[in-house]
C-alpha positions as CSV (number, residue, x, y, z in Angstrom):
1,X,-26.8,-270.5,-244.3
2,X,-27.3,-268.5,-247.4
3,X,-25.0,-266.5,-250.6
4,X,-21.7,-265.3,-248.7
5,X,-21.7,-261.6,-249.1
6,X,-20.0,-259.9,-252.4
7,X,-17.3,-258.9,-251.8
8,X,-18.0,-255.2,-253.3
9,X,-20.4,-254.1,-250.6
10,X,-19.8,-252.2,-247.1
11,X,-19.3,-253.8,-243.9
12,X,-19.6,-251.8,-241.2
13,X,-19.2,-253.8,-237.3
14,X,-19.8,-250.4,-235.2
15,X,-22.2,-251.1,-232.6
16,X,-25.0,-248.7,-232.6
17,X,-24.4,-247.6,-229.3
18,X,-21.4,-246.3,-227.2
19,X,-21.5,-247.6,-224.0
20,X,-19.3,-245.7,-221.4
21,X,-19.7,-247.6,-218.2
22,X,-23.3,-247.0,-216.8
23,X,-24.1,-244.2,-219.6
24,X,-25.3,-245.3,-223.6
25,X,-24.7,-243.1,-226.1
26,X,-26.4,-244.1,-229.8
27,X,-24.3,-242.6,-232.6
28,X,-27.5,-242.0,-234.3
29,X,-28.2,-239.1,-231.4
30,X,-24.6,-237.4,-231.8
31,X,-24.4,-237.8,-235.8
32,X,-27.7,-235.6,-235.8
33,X,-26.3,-233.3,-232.9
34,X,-22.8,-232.6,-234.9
35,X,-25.2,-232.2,-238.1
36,X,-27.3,-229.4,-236.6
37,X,-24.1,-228.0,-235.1
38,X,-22.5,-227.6,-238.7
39,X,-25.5,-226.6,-241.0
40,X,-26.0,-223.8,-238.3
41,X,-22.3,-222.4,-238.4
42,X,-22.7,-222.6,-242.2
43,X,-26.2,-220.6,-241.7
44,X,-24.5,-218.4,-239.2
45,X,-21.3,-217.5,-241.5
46,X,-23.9,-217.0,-244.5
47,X,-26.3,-214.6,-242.2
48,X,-23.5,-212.5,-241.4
49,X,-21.6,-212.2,-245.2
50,X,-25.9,-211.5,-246.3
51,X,-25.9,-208.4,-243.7
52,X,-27.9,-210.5,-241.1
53,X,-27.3,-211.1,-237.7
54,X,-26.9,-214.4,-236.4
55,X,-28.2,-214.4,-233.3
56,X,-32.3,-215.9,-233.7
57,X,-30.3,-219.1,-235.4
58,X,-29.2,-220.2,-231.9
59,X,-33.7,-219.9,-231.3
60,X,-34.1,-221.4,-235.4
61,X,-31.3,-224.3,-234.2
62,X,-33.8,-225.2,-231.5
63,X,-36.3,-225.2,-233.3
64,X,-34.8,-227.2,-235.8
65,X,-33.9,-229.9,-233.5
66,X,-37.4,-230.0,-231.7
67,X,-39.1,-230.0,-235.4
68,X,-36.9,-233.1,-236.7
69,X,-37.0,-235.0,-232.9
70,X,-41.0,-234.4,-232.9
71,X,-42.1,-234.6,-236.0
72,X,-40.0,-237.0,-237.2
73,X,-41.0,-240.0,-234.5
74,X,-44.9,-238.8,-234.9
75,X,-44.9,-239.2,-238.5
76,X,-43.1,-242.3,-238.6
77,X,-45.8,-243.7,-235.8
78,X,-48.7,-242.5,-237.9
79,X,-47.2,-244.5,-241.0
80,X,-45.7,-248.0,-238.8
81,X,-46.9,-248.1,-235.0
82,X,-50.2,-245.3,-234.5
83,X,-50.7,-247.0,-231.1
84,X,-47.6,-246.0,-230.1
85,X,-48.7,-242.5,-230.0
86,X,-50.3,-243.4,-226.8
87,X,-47.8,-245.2,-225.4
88,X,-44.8,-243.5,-223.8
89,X,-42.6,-246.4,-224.3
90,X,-43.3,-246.5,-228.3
91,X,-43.6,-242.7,-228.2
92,X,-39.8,-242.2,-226.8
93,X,-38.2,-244.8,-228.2
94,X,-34.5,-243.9,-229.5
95,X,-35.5,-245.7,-233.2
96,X,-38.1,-244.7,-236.0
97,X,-37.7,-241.2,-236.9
98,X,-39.2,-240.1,-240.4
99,X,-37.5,-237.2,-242.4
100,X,-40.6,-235.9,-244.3
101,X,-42.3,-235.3,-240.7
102,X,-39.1,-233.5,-239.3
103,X,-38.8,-231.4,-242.1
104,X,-42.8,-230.2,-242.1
105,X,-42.8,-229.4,-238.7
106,X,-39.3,-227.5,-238.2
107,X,-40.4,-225.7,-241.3
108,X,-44.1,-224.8,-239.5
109,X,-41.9,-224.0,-236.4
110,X,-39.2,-221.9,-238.2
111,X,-41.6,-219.8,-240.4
112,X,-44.0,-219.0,-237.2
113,X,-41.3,-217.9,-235.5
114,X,-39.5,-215.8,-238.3
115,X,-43.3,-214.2,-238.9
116,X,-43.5,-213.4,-235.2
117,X,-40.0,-212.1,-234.5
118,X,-40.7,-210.0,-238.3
119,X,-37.7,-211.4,-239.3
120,X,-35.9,-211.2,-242.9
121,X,-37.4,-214.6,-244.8
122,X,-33.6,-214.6,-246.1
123,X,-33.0,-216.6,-242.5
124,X,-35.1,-219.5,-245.0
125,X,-32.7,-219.1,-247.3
126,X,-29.6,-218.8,-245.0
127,X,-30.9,-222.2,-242.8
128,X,-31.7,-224.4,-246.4
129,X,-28.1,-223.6,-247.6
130,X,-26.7,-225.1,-244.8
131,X,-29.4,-228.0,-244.3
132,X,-28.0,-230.7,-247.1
133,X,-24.4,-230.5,-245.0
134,X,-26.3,-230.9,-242.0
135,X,-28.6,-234.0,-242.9
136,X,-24.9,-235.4,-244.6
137,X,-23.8,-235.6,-241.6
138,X,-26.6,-236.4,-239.2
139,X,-27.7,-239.5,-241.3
140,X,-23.9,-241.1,-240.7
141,X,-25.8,-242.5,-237.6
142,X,-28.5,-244.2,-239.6
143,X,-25.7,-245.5,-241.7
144,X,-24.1,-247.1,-238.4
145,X,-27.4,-248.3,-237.2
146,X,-29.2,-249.6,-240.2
147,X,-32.7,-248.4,-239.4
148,X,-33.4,-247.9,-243.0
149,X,-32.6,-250.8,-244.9
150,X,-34.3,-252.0,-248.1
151,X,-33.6,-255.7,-249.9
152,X,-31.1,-257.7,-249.6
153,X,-28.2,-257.4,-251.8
154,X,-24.5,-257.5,-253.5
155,X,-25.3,-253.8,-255.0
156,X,-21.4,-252.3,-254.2
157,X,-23.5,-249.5,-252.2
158,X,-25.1,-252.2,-250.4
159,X,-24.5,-252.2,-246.7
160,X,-23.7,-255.4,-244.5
161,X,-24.0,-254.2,-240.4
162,X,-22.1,-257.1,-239.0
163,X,-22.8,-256.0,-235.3
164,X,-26.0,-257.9,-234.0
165,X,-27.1,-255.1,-232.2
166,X,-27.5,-253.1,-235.8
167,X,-31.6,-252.9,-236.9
168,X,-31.2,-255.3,-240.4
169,X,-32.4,-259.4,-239.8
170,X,-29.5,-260.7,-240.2
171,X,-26.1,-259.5,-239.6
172,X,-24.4,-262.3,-242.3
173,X,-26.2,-260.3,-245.5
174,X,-25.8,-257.0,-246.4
175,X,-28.9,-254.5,-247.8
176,X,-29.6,-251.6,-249.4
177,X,-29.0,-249.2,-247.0
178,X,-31.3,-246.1,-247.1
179,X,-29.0,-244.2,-244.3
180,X,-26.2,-244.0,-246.7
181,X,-28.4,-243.1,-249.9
182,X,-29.3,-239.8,-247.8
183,X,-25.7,-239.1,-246.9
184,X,-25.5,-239.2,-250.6
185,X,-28.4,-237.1,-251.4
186,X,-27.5,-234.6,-249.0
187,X,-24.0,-234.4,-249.7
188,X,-24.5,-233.7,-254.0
189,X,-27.5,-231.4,-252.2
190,X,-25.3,-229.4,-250.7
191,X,-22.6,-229.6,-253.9
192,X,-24.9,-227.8,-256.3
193,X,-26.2,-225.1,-253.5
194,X,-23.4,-224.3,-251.6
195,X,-21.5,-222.9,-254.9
196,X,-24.4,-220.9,-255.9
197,X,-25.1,-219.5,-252.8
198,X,-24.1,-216.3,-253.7
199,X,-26.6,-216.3,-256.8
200,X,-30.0,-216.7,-255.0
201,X,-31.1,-212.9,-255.4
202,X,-34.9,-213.4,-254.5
203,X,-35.9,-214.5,-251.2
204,X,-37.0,-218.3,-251.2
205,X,-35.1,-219.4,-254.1
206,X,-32.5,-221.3,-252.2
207,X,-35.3,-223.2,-249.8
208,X,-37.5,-224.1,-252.8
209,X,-34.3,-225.2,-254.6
210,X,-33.4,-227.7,-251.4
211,X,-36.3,-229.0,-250.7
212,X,-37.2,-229.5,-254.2
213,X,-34.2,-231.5,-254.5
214,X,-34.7,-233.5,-251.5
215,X,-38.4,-234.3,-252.6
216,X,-36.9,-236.0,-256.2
217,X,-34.1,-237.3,-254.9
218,X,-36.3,-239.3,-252.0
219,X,-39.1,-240.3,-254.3
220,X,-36.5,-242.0,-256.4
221,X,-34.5,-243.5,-253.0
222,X,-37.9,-245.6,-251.8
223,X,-37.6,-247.8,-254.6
224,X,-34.7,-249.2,-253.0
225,X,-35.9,-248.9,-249.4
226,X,-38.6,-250.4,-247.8
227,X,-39.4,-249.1,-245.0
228,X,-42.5,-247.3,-245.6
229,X,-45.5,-249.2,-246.4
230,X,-47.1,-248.9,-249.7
231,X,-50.0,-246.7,-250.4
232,X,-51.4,-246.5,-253.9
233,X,-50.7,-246.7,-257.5
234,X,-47.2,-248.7,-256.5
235,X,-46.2,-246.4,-254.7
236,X,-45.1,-245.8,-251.0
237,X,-46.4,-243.4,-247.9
238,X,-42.9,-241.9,-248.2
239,X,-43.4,-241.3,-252.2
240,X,-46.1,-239.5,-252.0
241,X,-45.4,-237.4,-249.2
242,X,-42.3,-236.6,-252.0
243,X,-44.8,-235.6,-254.7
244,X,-46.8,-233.8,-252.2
245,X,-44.0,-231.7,-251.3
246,X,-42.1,-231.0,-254.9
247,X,-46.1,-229.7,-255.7
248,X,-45.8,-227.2,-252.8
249,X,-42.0,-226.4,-254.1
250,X,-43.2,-225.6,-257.6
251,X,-46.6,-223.7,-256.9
252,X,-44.2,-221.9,-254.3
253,X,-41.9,-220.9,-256.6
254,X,-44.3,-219.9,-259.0
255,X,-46.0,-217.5,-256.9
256,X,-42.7,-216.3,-255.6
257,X,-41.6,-215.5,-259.4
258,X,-45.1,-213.7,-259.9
259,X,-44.6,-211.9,-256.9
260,X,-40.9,-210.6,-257.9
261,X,-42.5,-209.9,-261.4
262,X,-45.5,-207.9,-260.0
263,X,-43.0,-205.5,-257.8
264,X,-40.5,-205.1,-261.2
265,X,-43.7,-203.8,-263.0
266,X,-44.5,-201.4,-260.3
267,X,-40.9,-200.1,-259.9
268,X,-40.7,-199.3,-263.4
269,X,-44.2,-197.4,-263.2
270,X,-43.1,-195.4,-260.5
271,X,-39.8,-194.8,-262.3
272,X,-41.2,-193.9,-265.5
273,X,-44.0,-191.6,-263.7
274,X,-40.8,-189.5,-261.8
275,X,-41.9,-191.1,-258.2
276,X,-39.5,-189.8,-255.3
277,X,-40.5,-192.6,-253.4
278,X,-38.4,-195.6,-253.2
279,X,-39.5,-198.4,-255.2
280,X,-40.0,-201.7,-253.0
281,X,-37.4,-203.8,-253.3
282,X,-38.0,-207.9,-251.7
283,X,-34.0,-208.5,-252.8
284,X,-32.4,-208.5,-250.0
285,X,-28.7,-210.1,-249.6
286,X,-24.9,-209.5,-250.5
C-alpha cells in the first residue's frame, strides 16, 4: 500500500473537469482564459497611463492565446508524442501544453504584428508587465489537474491530487507539483516587475527582464519535475530550451543598451554642434 502521505503537503480533491449536465468544462481551459483576461487589463491600464492606446491589445490578446494554445501543444508533441502531430486525436487533445513553445510563438506572432501595424515596441513592454499575473493565474488549472508532476514526495509544497481523474499515478501519494512551482514563479515575477514598472525608461527592458526571469526560474524548476525528457550533459529538453532563451535575453539586452548608448552619443553631437533638429529619442513612456 505504500508511506501514508505527510501530513505537511497539499491535498487538492477537485476534479479536473466541471461537468454541467451534457457540457465539460476543464479548469485548466478557464484558469488560462481568466489569466489572459487579467494580464491584458493590467496591459491595457499600463498602455493608457504610458500614452498608448489600448485598442491592438484586444488583436495582441488573440494572439496571445493562439501563440500559447498552438505552440504550446506542438512543442510539447515534438518533445513527448511527434506522431501525434499527425494525428488529430493527439493533436487536439485538452492535455500536454508546453510553456517554452507558447511563449516563442505568441512572441513571433506579437512582434510581426506590432512591426506590421508600426506599432510602439512599448506594447512589449506593456504585455510582459502584465504576463507573470497572467501565467499566476492560468497555471491554477495545472495545479488542479496535475499535468506536471515530478517525484513523489512529503516536500510541504508537494501536492497530493486525491481525485482519480487528476494526471499523477496514483491518487494516495502526493508529488512535486510543477503547476504550483509556476504559480509561484509567476507570482514573485510579477512582485519585482509590477513595482518597477514605472522605471523601465528604454524600450525592451521590462520584456528582457520577464522573460529573463522566467528562463532562470524554469531551468531551476525541472530539477524537481520530470516531465520533459532528458537531453544532454544532465540536463532536460525543457533546461536547455531555458539557457537558450536567457542567451537571447542577454545578447538582447546588450544590443538594446548599445543601441540606447549609440543614440545618447549622437544627441550630444548634435547638441554640442548647435543642430535645430530634434535629437532621436527611442524613450518613449510616462
Amino acid at each position: 500500500m505504500g508511506a501514508p502521505v505527510s501530513f505537511s503537503v497539499i491535498t487538492i480533491g477537485i476534479d479536473p473537469f466541471i461537468h454541467l449536465g451534457p457540457v465539460t468544462l476543464a479548469w485548466h481551459g478557464l484558469t488560462i482564459a481568466f489569466g489572459i483576461l487579467i494580464g491584458a487589463l493590467l496591459a491595457g491600464r499600463l498602455a493608457r497611463r504610458w500614452g498608448l492606446s489600448s485598442d491592438p491589445l484586444y488583436a495582441i490578446a488573440g494572439l496571445v492565446t493562439a501563440g500559447a494554445l498552438v505552440g504550446g501543444r506542438v512543442f510539447y508533441l515534438l518533445e513527448q508524442d511527434p506522431g501525434g502531430l499527425v494525428d488529430p486525436r493527439r493533436l487536439f487533445s485538452s492535455y500536454g501544453f508546453t510553456f517554452d513553445g507558447g511563449v516563442i510563438l505568441a512572441a513571433v506572432l506579437i512582434t510581426g504584428y506590432i512591426w506590421r501595424k508600426r506599432l510602439s515596441i512599448r506594447y512589449l513592454d506593456v504585455i510582459a508587465i502584465g504576463l507573470p499575473l497572467g501565467i499566476a493565474i492560468g497555471r491554477i488549472g495545472d495545479v488542479i489537474n496535475s499535468e506536471h508532476y515530478g517525484a513523489r514526495s512529503n516536500f510541504f509544497l508537494a501536492v497530493r491530487n486525491a481525485n482519480p481523474n487528476a494526471k499523477t499515478p496514483d491518487s494516495r501519494f502526493a508529488y512535486q507539483n510543477g503547476g504550483l512551482y509556476e504559480v509561484l514563479l509567476a507570482t514573485a515575477i510579477f512582485a519585482v516587475v509590477w513595482p518597477l514598472r514605472e522605471r523601465f525608461r528604454r524600450p525592451m527592458d521590462a520584456m528582457w527582464l520577464v522573460l529573463g526571469l522566467f528562463a532562470a526560474g524554469r531551468f531551476g524548476e525541472f530539477f524537481l519535475r520530470s516531465d520533459s525528457p532528458q537531453l544532454a550533459l544532465g540536463l532536460n529538453n525543457a533546461q536547455w530550451v531555458s539557457l537558450a532563451l536567457l542567451a537571447v535575453v542577454i545578447v538582447g539586452w546588450l544590443i538594446g543598451r548599445r543601441n540606447v548608448a549609440r543614440v545618447d552619443r549622437r544627441s550630444l553631437s548634435d547638441s554640442a554642434g548647435g543642430s535645430s533638429a530634434a535629437a532621436p529619442s527611442i524613450t518613449q513612456g510616462p
